[in-house]
Backbone bond lengths (Angstrom), bond angles and torsions (degrees), N, CA, C in turn:
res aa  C-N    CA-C-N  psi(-1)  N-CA   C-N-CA  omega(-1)  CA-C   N-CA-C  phi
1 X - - - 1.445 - - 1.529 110.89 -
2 X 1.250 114.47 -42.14 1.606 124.01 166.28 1.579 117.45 -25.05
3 X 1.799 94.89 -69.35 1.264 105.07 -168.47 1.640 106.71 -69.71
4 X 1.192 139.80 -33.85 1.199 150.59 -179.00 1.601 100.19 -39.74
5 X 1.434 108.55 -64.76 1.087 138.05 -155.81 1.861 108.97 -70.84
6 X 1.634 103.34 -44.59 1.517 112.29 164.08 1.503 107.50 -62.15
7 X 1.268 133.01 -51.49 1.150 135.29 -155.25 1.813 95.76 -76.09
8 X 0.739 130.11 -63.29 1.801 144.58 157.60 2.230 101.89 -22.11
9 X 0.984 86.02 -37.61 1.706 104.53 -168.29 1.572 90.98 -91.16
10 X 1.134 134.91 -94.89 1.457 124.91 -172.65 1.590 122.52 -70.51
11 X 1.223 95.42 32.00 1.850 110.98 161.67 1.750 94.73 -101.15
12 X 1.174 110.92 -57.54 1.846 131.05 -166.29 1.869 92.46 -63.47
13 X 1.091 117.32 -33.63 1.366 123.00 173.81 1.536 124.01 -70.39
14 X 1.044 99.10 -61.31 1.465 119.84 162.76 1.776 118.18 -46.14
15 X 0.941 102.42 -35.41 1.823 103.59 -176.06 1.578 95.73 -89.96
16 X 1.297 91.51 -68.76 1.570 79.84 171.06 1.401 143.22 -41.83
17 X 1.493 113.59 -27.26 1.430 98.43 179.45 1.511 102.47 -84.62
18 X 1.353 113.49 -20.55 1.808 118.56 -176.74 1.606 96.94 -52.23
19 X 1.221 111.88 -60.53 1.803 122.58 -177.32 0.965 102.19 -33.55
20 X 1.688 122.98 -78.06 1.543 128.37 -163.77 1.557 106.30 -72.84
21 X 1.342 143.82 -1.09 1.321 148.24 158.98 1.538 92.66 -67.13
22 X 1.496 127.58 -71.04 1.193 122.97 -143.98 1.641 100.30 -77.32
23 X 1.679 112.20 -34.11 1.575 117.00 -172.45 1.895 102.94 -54.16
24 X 1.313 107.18 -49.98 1.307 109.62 -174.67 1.678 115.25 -60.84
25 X 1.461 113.63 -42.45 1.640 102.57 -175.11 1.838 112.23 -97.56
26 X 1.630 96.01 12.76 1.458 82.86 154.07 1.449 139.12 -95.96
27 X 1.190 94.45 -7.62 1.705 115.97 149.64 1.170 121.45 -37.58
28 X 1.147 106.04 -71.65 1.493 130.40 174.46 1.719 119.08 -57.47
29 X 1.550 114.43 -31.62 1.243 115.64 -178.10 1.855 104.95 -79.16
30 X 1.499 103.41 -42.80 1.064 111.58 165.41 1.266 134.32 -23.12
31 X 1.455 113.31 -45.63 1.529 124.02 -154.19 1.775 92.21 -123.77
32 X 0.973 138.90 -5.69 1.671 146.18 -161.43 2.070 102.57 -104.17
33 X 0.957 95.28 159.88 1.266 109.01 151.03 1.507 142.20 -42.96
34 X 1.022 126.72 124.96 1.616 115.29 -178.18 1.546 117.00 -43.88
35 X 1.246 130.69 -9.96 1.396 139.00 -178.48 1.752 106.83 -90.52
36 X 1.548 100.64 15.15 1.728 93.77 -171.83 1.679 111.36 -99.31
37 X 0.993 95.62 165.73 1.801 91.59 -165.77 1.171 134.40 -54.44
38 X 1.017 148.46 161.02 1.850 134.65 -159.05 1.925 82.42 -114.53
39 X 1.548 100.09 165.15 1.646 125.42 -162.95 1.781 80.55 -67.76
40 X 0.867 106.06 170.88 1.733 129.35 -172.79 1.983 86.58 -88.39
41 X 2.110 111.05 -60.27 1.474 132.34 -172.85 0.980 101.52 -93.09
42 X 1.663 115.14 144.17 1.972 110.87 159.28 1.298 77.75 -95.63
43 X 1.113 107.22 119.51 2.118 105.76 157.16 1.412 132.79 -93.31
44 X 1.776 108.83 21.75 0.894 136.54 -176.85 1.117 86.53 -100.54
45 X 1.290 142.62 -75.53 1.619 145.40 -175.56 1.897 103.00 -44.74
46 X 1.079 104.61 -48.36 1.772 111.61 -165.58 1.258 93.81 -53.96
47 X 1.743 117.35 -48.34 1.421 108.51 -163.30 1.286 124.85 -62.95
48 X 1.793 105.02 -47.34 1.478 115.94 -176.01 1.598 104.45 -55.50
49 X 1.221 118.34 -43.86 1.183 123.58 -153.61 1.730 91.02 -79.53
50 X 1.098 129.03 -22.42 1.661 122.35 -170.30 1.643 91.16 -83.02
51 X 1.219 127.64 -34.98 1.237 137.14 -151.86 2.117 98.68 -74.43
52 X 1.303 88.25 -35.34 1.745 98.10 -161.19 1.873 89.10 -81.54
53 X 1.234 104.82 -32.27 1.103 107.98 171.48 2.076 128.24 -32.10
54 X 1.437 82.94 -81.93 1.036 97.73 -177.25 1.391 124.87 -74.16
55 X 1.187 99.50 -26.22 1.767 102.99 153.71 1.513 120.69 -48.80
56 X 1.389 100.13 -56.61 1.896 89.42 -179.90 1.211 123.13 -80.50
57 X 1.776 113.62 -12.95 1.708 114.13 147.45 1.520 110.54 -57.27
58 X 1.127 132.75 -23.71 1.545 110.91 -175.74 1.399 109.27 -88.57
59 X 1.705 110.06 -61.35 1.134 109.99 151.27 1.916 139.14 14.45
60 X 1.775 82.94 -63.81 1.759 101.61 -175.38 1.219 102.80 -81.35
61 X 1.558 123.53 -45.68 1.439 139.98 174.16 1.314 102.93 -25.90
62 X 1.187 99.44 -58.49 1.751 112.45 -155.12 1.646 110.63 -74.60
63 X 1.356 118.32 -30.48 1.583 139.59 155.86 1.343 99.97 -45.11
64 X 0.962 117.44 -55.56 1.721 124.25 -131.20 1.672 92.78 -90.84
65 X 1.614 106.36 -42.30 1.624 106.29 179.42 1.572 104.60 -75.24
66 X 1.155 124.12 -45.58 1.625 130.35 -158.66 1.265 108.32 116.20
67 X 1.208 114.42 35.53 1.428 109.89 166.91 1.085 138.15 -101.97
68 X 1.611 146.43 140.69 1.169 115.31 -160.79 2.111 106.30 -119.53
């Protein structure tokens, strides 16, 4: 249960610090030169792609129970 629970924990860690990495230097990209650093995440891609996600988890869900 530990490890479940670590692994669950430094996933939630892991995104998160990517977020607040990228939230903070887009500030900075914002206001800089075109030579300034690109986001670490596209979270434009993360989203769509989380979005298609969970759609075809429900999708299957809904197969899988008898649902229509």
């Amino acid at each position: 249960m530990r490890v479940l629970l670590g692994i669950i924990l430094g996933g939630i860690l892991t995104v998160g610090a990517a977020y607040l990495y990228d939230s903070h230097h887009a500030l900075e990209a914002a206001n800089a030169p075109t030579s300034a650093q690109r986001p670490l995440v596209n979270w434009d891609v993360v989203g769509t792609k989380w979005q298609h996600l969970t759609a075809r988890a429900r999708s299957e869900w809904f197969r899988v129970a008898g649902r229509s």
